[in-house]
N, C-alpha and C positions, 0 to 999 in steps of 0.2 A: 623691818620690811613693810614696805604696805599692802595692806589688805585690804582696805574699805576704798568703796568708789561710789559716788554719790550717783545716784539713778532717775534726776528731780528733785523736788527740794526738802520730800522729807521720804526718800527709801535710797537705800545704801545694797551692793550687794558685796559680802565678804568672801575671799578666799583661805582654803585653808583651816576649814572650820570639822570637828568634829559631830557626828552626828549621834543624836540620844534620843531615845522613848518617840520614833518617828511611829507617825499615825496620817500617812501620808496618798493613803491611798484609799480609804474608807473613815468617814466623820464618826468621832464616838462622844459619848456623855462623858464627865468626868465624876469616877464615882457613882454613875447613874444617874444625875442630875445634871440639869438643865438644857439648854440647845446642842445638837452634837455638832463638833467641830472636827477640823483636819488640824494635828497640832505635830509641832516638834521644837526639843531643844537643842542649841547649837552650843558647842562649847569653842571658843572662840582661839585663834591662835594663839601660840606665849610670844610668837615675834614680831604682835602688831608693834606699828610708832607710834610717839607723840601723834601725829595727825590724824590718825586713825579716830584717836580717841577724841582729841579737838571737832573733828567730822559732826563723830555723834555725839560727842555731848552740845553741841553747837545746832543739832538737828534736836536734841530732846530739851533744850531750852526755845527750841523756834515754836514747838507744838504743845507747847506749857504754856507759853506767853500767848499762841493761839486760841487757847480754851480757855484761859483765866483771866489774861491781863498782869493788868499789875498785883490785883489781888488775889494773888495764888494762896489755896489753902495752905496749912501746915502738913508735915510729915506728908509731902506725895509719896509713892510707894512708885522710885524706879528699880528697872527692869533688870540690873547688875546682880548677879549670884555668885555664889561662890561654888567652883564647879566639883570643889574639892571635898563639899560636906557627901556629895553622892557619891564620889571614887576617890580616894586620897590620893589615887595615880595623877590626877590632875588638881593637886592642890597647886595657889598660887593662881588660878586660870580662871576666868569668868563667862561665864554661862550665860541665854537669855532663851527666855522661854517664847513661841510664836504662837499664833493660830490664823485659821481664818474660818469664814463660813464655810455651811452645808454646799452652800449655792454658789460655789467662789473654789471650785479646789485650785488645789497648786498644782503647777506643771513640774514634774518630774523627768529630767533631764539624763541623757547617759555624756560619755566624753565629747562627742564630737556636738553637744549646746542642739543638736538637731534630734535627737531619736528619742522617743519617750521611753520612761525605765520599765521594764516592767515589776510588778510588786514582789517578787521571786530575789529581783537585784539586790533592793536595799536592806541595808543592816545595820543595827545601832552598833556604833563605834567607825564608822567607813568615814573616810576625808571625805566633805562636801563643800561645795560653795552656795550660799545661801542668800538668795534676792528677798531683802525684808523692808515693808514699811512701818516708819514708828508713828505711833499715835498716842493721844494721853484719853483717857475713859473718866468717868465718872459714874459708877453706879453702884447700888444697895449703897451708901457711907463707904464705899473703895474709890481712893483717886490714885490716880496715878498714872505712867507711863507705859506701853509695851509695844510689842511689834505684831506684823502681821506679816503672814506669810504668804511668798507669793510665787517662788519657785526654788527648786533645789537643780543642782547638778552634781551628779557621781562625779567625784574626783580623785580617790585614791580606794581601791576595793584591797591593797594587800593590810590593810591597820586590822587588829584584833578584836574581833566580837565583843561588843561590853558585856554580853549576856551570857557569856560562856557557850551559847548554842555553836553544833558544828553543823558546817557546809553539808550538805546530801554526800558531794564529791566524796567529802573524809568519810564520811560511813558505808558507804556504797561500792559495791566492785562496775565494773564498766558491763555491759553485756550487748550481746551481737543484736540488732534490730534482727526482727520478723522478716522473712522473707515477704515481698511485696509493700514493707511497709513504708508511706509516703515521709518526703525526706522532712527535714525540721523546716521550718518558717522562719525566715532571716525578719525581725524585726525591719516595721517602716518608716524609714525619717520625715520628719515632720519639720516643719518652720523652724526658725532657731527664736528659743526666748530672746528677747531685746538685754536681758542684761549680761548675758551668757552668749555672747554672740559670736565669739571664736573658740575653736574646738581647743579641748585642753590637749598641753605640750604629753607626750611618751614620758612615763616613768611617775615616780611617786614624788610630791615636793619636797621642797629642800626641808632636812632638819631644824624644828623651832628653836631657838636660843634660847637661852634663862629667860623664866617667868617675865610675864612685863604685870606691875603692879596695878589695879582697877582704877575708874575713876572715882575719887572720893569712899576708898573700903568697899566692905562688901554689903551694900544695902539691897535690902531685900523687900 
């Protein structure tokens, strides 16, 4: 099935992707050190195609050959993981890690590509579709590849918490509002991101097929 759709000529946004260790709403240090950032990783579908992969590996040799030339160092360090070392529920699956700046957050999208989520919505392990740019870095002696993040959209909220946390709903009994008390606030739509520009279809997406294999192993 395909997933990736080229967004210009070096960001892709994928459908169908798993969400993990989202920090999507507040920029943090990693470890305590260095610049805080807004980050998440995406664990990618098991039923991308060939082309998908051709897409981006076809986009992380454009932005290699763009930093380096001909003379590309040795051992770059791209972005492919294995999604399987953090949950063996997703062995076989590959992972990739994003960020962006303090000064740059991501837009946080609900179903209809228009409403912004509030931070309450999202949860690691929910179906997302994920708007990312790839770029290659160089710095301290690290070369290599990764993405940048630039917008997410809720896609599927019935998938299982990776964190084992439960919803308020499951813990909580329902209770009568206060007499006099003002009604809820329906969130307010906002522009549609450009890559997300129509509203996702009712229902949860089609079941993944067997694993699709990375490109070139699981470099890390």
């Amino acid at each position: 099935m395909k997933r990736v759709n080229s967004v210009g000529e070096t960001a892709v946004s994928i459908t169908g992707c798993i969400l993990s260790y989202p920090h999507l709403f507040a920029a943090k240090q990693v470890n305590g050190r260095g610049e805080p950032k807004f980050s998440a990783n995406f664990i990618f579908p098991a039923d991308m195609d060939q082309g998908d992969w051709d897409l981006l590996n076809g986009i992380v040799v454009k932005v290699t050959a763009a930093r380096w030339g001909a003379n590309q160092p040795p051992n770059i360090k791209l972005p492919w993981k294995d999604a399987g070392v953090a949950d063996p529920a997703f062995a076989g699956r590959i992972m990739v890690g994003s960020s962006a700046k303090a000064e740059s957050p991501p837009k946080v999208v609900l179903e209809d590509a228009r409403t912004l989520a509030e931070p309450g919505t999202v949860y690691p392990g929910m179906g997302v579709n994920a708007y990312l740019n790839v770029f290659a870095y160089d710095a301290s002696g690290n070369k290599g590849v990764s993405f940048g993040l630039n917008a997410v959209q809720i896609a599927d909220r019935t998938l299982k918490r990776l964190d084992g946390r439960k919803d308020a709903s499951e813990v909580f009994s329902p209770m009568a509002a206060p007499a006099g008390a003002p009604p809820p606030v329906s969130p307010t739509p906002h522009a549609p991101t450009p890559a997300f520009a129509g509203a996702m279809p009712p229902g949860p997406p089609q079941a993944p097929s067997a694993p699709v294999p990375g490109p070139g192993g699981w470099n890390s």
